[in-house]
C-alpha positions in Angstrom: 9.2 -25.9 27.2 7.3 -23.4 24.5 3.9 -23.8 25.2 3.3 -21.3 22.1 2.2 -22.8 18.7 4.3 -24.7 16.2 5.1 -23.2 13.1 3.3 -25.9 11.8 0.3 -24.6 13.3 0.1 -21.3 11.9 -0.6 -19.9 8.7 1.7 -17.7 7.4 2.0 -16.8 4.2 0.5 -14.1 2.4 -0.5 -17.1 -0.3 -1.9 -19.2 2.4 -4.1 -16.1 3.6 -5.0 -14.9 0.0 -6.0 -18.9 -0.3 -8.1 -18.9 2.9 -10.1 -15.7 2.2 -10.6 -16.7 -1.4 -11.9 -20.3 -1.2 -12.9 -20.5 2.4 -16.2 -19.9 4.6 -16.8 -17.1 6.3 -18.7 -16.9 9.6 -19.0 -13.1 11.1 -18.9 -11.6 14.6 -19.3 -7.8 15.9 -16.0 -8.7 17.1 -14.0 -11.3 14.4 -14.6 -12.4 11.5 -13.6 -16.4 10.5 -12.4 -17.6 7.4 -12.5 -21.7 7.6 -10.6 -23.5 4.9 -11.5 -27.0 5.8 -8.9 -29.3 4.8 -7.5 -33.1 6.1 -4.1 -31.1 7.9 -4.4 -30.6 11.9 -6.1 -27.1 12.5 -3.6 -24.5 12.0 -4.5 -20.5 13.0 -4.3 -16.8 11.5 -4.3 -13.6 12.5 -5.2 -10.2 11.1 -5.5 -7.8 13.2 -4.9 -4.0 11.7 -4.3 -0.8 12.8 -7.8 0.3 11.9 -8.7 -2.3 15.3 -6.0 -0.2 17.2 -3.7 2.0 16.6 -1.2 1.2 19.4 0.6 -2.5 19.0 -0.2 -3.1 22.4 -3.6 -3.6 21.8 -2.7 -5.1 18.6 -1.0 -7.9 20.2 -3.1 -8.3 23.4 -6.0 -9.3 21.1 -3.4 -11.6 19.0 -2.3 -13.2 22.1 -5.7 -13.8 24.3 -7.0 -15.4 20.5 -4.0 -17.2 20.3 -3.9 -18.9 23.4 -7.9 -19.7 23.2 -6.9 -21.5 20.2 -4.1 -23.5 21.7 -6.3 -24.8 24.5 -8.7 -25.9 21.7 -7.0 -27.1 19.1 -7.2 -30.6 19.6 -11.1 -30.4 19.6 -11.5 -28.6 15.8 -11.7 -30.5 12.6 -9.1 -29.6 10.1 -8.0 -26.6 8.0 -6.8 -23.1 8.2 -8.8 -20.9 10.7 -7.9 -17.4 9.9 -9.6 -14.5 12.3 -9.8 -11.1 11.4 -10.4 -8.5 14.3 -13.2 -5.5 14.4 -12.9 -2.2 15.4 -15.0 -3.3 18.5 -12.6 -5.9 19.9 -10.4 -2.8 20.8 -12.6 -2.4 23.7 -13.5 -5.8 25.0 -12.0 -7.6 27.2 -10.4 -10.6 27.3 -13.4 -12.9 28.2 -15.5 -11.6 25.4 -12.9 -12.2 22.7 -12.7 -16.3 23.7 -16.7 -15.9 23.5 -16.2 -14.7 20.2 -14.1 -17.3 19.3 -15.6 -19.9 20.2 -19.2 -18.7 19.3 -17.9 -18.3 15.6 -16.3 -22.3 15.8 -19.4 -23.4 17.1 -21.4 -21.8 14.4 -19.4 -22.9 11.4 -19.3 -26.2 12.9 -15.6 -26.7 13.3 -16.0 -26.9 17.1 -18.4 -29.6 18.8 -21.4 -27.9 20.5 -21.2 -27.0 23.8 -22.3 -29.9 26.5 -25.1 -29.2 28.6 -24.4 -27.1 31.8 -25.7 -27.4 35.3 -26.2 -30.3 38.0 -29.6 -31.5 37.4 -29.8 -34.9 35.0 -30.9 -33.9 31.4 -34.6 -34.3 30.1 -36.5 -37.4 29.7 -37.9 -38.2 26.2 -41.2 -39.9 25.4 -40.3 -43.4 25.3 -37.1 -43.5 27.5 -37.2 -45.6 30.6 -37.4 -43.6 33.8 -33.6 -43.1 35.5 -33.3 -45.7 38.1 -32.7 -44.6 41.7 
């Protein structure tokens, strides 16, 4: 079984891209750069990442592929619409932990991914007014 993305889940076409940076919102990062066309189709993903990021398509495609499969695992979660990200010179360097930061950071932020839930073991905060928790 692939466990890569459909071709229905990808954008593309150089129209499709053009169309993206044109009419969509952009949300930056010192790593990526989103462009969120919001739209009623599943979320499908682009990638741009240049030989100004790194020379060496090694590096090219281990930042394609660690964004790539971040997105997969996600997918399900976004709201619709083309989710194009470009890569920075700085992502050359990161690792692989700091590019899904990035990612998700930028979803968060333009609202295409719920927020985060809250971490920890300890119950949340009472609010003036709420009942105290039962024992």
């Amino acid at each position: 079984m692939d466990a890569g993305l459909p071709r229905s889940a990808r954008v593309r076409q150089r129209a499709e891209f053009d169309r993206v940076f044109a009419d969509g919102r952009r949300n930056a990062d010192p790593l990526l750069s989103l462009h969120w066309l919001r739209s009623d189709v599943p979320a499908r993903l682009g990638l741009a990442v240049s030989r100004k990021v790194d020379p060496r398509a090694v590096g090219r495609n281990r930042i394609k592929r660690v964004l790539r499969a971040e997105f997969r695992a996600i997918r399900n979660q976004l709201a619709g619409g083309d989710f194009v990200f470009v890569a920075r010179a700085a992502a050359r360097g990161c690792d692989a932990n700091a590019l899904r930061a990035a990612l998700a950071s930028l979803l968060r932020r333009a609202g295409a991914l719920p927020p985060a839930g809250p971490g920890g073991t300890m119950p949340g905060a009472c609010h003036p007014g709420d009942p105290p928790p039962s024992p």
